[in-house]
C-alpha positions in Angstrom: 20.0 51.8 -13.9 19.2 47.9 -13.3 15.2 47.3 -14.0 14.8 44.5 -11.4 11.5 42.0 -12.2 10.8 38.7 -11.2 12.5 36.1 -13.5 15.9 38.9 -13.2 18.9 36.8 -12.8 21.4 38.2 -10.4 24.5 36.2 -10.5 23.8 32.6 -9.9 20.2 33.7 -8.3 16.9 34.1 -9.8 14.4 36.8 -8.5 11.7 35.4 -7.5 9.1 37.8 -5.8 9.7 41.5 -4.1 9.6 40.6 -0.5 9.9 45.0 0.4 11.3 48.2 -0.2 13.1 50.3 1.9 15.0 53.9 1.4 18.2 52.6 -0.2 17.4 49.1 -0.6 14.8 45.8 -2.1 14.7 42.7 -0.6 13.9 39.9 -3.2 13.3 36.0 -2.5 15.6 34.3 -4.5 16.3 30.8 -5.9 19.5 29.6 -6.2 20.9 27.1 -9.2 20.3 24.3 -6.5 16.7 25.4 -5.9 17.7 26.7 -2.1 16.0 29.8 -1.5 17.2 33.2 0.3 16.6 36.5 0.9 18.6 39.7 -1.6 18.8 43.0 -0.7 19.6 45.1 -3.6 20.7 48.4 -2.8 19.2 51.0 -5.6 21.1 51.7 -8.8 19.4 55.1 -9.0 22.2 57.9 -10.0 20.8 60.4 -7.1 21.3 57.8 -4.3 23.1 54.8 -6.1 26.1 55.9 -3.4 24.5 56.6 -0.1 22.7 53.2 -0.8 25.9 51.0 -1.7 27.5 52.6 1.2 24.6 51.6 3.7 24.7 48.0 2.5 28.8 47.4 2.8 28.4 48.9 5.9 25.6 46.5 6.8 27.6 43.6 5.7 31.3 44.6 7.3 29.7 45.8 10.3 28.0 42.7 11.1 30.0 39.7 9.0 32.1 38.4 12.4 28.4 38.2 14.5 28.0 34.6 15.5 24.7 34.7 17.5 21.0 32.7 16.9 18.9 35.5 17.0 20.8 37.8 14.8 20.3 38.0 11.2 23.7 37.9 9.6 24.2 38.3 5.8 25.9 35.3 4.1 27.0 36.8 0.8 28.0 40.7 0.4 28.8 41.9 -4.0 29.4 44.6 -5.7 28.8 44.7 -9.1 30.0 46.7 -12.0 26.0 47.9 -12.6 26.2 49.9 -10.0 24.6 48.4 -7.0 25.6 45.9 -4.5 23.8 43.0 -2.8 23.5 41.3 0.2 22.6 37.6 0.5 20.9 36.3 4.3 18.6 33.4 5.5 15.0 33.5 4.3 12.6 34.4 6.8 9.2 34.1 6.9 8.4 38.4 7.2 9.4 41.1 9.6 7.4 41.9 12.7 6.2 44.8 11.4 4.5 42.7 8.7 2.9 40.6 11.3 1.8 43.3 13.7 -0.4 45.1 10.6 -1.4 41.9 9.5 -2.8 41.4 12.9 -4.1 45.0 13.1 -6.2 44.7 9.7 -7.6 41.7 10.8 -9.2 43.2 13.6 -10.3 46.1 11.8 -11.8 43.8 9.0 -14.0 42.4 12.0 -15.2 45.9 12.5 -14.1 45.9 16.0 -11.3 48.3 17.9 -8.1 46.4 19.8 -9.2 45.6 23.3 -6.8 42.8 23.7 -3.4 42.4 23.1 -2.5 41.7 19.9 0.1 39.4 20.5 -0.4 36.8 23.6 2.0 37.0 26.6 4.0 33.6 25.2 4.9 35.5 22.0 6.0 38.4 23.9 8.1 36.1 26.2 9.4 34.3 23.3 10.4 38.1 21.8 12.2 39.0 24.8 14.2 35.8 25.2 15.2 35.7 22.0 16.3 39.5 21.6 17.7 40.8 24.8 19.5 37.5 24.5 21.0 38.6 21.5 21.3 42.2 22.8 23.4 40.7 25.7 25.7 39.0 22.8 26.2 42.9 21.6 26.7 44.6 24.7 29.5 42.0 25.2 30.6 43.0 21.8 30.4 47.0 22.3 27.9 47.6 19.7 24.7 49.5 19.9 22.4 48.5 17.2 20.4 51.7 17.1 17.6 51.2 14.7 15.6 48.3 16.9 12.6 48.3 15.3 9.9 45.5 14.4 10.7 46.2 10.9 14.2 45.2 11.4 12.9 41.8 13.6 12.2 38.7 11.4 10.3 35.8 12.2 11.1 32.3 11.2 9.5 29.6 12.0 11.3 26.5 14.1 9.1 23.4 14.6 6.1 24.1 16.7 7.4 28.0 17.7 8.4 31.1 16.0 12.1 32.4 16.5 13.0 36.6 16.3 16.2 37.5 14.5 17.3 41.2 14.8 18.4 42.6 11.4 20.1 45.4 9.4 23.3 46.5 11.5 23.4 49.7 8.9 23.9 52.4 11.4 25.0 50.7 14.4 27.9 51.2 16.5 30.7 49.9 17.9 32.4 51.4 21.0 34.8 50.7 23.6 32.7 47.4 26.1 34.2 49.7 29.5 33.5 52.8 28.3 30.2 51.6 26.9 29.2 49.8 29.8 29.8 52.7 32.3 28.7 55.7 30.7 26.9 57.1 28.1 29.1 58.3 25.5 29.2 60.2 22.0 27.4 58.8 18.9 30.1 58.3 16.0 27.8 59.4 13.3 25.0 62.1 13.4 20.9 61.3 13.9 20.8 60.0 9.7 18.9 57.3 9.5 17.3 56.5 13.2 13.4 55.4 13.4 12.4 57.9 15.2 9.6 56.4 17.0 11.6 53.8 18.5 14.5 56.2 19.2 15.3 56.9 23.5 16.1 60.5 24.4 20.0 60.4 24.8 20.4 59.6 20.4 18.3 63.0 19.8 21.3 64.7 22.4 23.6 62.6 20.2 24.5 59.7 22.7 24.3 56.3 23.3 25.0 53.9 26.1 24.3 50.0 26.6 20.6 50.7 27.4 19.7 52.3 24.1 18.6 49.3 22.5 16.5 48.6 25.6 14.3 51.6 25.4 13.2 50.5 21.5 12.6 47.0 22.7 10.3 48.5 24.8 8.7 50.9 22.3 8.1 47.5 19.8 6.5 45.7 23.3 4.1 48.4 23.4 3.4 48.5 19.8 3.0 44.3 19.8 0.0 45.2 22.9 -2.0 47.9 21.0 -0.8 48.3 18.0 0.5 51.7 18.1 3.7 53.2 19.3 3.5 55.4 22.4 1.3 58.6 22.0 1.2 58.0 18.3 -2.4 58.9 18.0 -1.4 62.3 19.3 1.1 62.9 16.5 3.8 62.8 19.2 7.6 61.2 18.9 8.1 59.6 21.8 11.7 59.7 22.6 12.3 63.1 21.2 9.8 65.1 23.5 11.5 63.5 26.0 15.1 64.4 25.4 14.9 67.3 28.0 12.4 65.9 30.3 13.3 65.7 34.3 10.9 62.8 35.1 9.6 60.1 33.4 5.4 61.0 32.4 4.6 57.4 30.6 2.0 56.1 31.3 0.6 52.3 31.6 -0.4 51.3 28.1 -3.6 51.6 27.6 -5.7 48.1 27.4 -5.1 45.5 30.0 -2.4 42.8 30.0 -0.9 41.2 33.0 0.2 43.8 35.7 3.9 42.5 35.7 4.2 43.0 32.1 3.1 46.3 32.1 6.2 46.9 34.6 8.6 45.3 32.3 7.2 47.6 29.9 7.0 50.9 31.7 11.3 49.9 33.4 12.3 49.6 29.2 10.7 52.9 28.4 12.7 55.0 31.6 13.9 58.1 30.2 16.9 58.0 32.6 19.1 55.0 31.1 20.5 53.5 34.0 16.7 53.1 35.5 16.2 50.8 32.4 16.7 47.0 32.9 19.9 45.4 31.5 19.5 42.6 28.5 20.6 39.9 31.0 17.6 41.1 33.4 14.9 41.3 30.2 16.4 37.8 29.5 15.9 36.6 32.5 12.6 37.5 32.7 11.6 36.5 29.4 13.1 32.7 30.2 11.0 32.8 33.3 8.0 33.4 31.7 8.3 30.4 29.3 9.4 28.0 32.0 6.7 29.0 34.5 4.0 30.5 32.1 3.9 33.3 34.4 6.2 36.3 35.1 8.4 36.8 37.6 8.0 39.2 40.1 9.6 42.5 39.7 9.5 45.8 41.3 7.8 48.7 39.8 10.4 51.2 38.9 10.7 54.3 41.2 11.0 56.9 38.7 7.3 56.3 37.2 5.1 58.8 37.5 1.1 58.2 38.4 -0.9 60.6 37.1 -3.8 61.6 39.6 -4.7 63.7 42.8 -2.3 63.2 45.6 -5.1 61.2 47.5 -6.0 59.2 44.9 -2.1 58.1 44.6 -1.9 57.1 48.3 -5.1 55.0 47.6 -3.5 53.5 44.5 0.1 52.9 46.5 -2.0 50.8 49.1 -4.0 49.3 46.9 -0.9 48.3 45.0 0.6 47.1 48.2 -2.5 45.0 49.1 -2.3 43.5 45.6 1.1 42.5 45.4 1.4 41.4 48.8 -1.3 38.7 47.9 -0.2 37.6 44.4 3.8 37.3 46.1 2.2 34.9 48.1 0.0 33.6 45.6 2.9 32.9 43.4 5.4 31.9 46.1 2.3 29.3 47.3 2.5 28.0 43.6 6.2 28.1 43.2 6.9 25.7 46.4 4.2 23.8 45.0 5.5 22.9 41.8 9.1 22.9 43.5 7.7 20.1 46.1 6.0 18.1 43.3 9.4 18.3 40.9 11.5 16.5 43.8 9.1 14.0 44.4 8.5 13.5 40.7 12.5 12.8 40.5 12.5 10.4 43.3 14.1 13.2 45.8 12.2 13.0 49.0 14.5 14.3 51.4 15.1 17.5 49.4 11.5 17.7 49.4 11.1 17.1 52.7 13.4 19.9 53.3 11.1 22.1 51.8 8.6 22.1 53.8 10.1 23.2 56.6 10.3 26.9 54.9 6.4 27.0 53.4 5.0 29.3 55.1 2.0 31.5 53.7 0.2 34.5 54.6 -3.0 34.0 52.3 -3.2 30.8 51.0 -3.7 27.7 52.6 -0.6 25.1 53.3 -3.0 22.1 54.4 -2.9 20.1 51.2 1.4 21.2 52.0 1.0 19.7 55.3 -0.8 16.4 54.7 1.3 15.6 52.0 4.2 16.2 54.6 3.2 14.3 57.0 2.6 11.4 54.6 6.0 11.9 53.3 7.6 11.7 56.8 5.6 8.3 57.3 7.3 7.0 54.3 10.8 8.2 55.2 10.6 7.1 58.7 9.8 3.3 57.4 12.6 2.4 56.0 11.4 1.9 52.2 13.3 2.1 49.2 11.5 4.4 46.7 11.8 4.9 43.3 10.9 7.3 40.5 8.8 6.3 37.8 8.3 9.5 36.0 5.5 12.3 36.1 5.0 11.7 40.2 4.7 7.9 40.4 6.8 6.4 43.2 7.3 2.4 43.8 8.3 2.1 47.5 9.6 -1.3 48.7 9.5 -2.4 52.1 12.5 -3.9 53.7 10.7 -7.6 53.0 10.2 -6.6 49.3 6.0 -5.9 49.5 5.9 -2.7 46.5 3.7 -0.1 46.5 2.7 2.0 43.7 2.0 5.6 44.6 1.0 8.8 43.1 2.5 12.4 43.8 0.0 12.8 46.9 1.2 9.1 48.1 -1.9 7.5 47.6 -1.3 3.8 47.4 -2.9 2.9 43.5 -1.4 -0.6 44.4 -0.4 -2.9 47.0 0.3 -6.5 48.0 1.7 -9.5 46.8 3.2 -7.6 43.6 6.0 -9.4 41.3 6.3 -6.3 39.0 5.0 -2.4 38.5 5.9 -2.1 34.7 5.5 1.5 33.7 3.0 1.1 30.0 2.8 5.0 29.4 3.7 8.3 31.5 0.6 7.3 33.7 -0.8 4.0 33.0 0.9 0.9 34.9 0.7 -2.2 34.9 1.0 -4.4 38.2 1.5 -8.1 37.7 0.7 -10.3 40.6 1.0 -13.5 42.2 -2.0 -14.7 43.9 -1.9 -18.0 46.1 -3.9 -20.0 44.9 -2.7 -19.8 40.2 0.3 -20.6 39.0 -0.1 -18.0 36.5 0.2 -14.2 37.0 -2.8 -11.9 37.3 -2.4 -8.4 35.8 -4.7 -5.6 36.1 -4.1 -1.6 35.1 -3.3 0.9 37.1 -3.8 4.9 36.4 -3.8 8.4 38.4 -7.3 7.6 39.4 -6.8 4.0 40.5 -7.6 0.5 38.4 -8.4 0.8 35.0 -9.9 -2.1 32.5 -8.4 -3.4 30.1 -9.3 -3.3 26.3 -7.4 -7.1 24.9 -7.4 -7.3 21.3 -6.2 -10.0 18.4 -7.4 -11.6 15.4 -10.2 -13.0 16.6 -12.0 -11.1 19.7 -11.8 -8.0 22.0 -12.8 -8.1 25.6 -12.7 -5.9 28.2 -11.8 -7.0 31.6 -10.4 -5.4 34.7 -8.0 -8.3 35.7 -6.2 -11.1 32.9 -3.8 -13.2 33.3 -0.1 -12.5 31.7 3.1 -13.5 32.0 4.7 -11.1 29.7 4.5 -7.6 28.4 6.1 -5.8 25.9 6.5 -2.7 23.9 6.5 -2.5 19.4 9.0 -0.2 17.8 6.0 1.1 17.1 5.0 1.6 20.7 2.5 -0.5 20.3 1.9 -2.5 23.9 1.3 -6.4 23.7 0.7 -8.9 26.5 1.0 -12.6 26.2 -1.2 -14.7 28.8 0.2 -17.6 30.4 -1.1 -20.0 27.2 0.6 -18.1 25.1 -1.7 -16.0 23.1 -0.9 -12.5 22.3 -3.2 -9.8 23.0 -2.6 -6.0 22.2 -3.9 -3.4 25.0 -5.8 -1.2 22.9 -7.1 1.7 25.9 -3.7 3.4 27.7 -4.8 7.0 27.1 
């Protein structure tokens, strides 16, 4: 039997700490002879299970070896060595999910307060969802059925300012045919040995699987990453298993507040009936919506869910629900042709956004500030000016006689006249450079969202302030820094475009 300590040298890798244990298995960081580091999962050398473990990581490695995918945590190396164990090599992470959720979970208790919030914010969750039902689509394309989705089997690693989820340890999944798979649910290759059962659906405790099994234990770690808890853990309750035989679905709505729609998303993954579940491509879907929009997309509450109250109190609920999502449609449909309107005018594309407008049409919320940007945009189109994007809602319209305008996403003219140039400085500082009658040289002034701005001039030997200099040139550093040189040649830096 190996005696495994940091310092251990396995092959050309040192053992540096003990990352976790699991049944068959450690996972060590190691350092290789180039000083890269990885993750090792050592099966145990142990005489009683030295072959059950060395079993469960070949199969890990085989079974998922030929898996190309982002979010999937694929082993690099697989050996077996004469010792009797085997190891796995894989990308180091920075911890599992399940690390992060009790990490998050003692810190509340160390506050001495209970969870009331979610412990994880609706952009993580979104993130989560993206990233995994993405790579759930990637296996249900493949035939395979992971099986043990879990947040101990979900690693975090860090990329630039975001966190990225990786699904691990393919150990007991299966592979099936995609048809069969993708129409039915079908018999399990292997017995129940070695399932979570907390995060397990019905159909694997009647021995089945189907392409929605992995669905319901996304939802089951979406309810733990809310309250910290999978469902009715605090009554001693397996979830999936007590509902093996049930006829109707009986969960209910988790149990602290979060946003409405995510509750849905929630309470569709956890549908005891696999077909009501959502598909990875849906989950995806929404999850890409969400970090796009930083809201959720609308979706319909799933039929099969089961309200627990008196029958009157259910019709009040049902209207009340009606009233509710009525209004936010709108809401959100108000905001969506919003931000849709504002893109196409952002990108220059009036008569697209024109176009809209003839379809925005509310039933709560107000379409005046719609309309009078409308009827300012039909002014413009009918005038025969040449517009042009300048980025983040600026236009520059020129008249057929060459006068420019610069204008903001509402069209308010920031400046007009006798204008040489509109040079864009930053994403919303401009400066306009004009030529008045009676100088030879150009005057220049700055121009923001809110209208002129002054300008800070600064060199070797002063700084002024003043709303209009003269300049005949502008130019940006490498560095971009922004100089201006006035028409006798000195250079001045502009010091205030913030």
């Amino acid at each position: 039997m190996v005696k495994l300590e940091p310092g251990h040298i396995v092959d050309n890798y040192k053992l540096n700490r003990l990352i976790g244990k699991g049944g068959f298995s450690t996972v060590w960081e190691v350092e290789d002879t180039l000083g890269r580091h990885f993750a090792m999962k050592i099966s145990n050398s142990d005489p009683f299970s030295r072959g059950a473990a060395q079993s469960s990581i070949q199969g890990e490695y085989f079974k998922s070896k030929d898996l190309i995918h982002p979010n999937l945590l694929i082993p690099i190396i697989f050996q077996e060595k004469e010792e009797g164990f085997s190891y796995l090599v894989m990308p180091l992470c920075k911890g599992s999910l399940m690390d992060e959720i009790n990490s998050r979970k003692l810190k509340v208790k160390n506050n001495g307060s209970r969870i009331l919030n979610p412990l994880f914010d609706e952009m993580e969750i979104a993130i989560l969802m993206h990233d995994l039902s993405d790579a759930l689509v990637y296996l249900k394309q493949k035939g395979i059925v992971h099986k043990d989705f879990k947040p101990d089997n979900i690693m975090v690693m860090a990329q630039g300012d975001r966190v990225k989820f990786l699904l691990a340890d393919f150990g007991i999944s299966e592979n099936h045919s995609v048809s069969n798979l993708s129409r039915e649910t079908v018999d399990m290759n292997s017995k129940n040995q070695g399932i979570s059962k907390a995060y397990a659906p019905p159909e694997i405790f009647k021995g089945q699987v189907n392409s929605k099994t992995d669905i319901f234990s996304l939802g089951v770690t979406l309810f733990e990453m809310i309250t910290g808890n999978v469902p009715f853990e605090k009554q001693g309750k397996v979830y999936g298993e007590n509902s093996k035989n049930s006829k109707k679905n009986v969960f209910d709505e988790c149990p602290i507040e979060v946003v409405g729609i995510l509750k849905n998303i929630i309470n569709a993954c956890l549908q005891f009936d696999p077909k009501a579940r959502p598909s990875p491509e849906e989950l995806t879907k929404w999850g890409n919506y969400f970090l796009e929009n930083n809201f959720w997309l609308p979706i319909k509450r799933n039929s099969g869910h089961v309200i627990n109250a008196r029958k009157i109190s259910a019709v009040l609920i049902v209207i009340c629900s009606l009233i509710v999502l009525i209004v936010g449609s709108d809401y959100l449909y108000h905001n969506y042709k919003v931000k849709l309107v504002n893109n196409l005018i952002s990108n220059g594309e009036l008569k697209k956004a024109r176009a809209e407008f003839e379809d925005a049409k509310f039933w709560f919320f107000s379409s005046n500030g719609l309309q009078e940007k409308k009827d300012r945009l039909d002014q413009i189109l009918a005038s025969n000016y040449q517009n042009y994007s300048v980025g983040n809602g600026f236009l520059i319209s020129v008249d057929p006689i060459g006068t420019k305008q610069l204008l903001d996403q509402n069209f308010k003219i920031l400046a007009s006249g006798s204008i040489n140039e509109i040079i864009p400085l930053t994403e919303n500082v401009f400066l306009i450079q004009q030529q008045e009658n009676n100088r030879t040289c150009p005057t220049c002034w700055l121009v923001g969202s809110h209208g002129a701005l002054n300008a800070k001039l600064t060199n070797n030997t002063f700084e002024r302030n003043e709303q209009k200099f003269s300049c005949r040139l502008a130019f940006k550093n490498s560095d971009e820094s922004i100089f201006i040189v006035d028409c006798e040649g000195l250079k001045m830096q502009l010091t205030n475009l913030n």
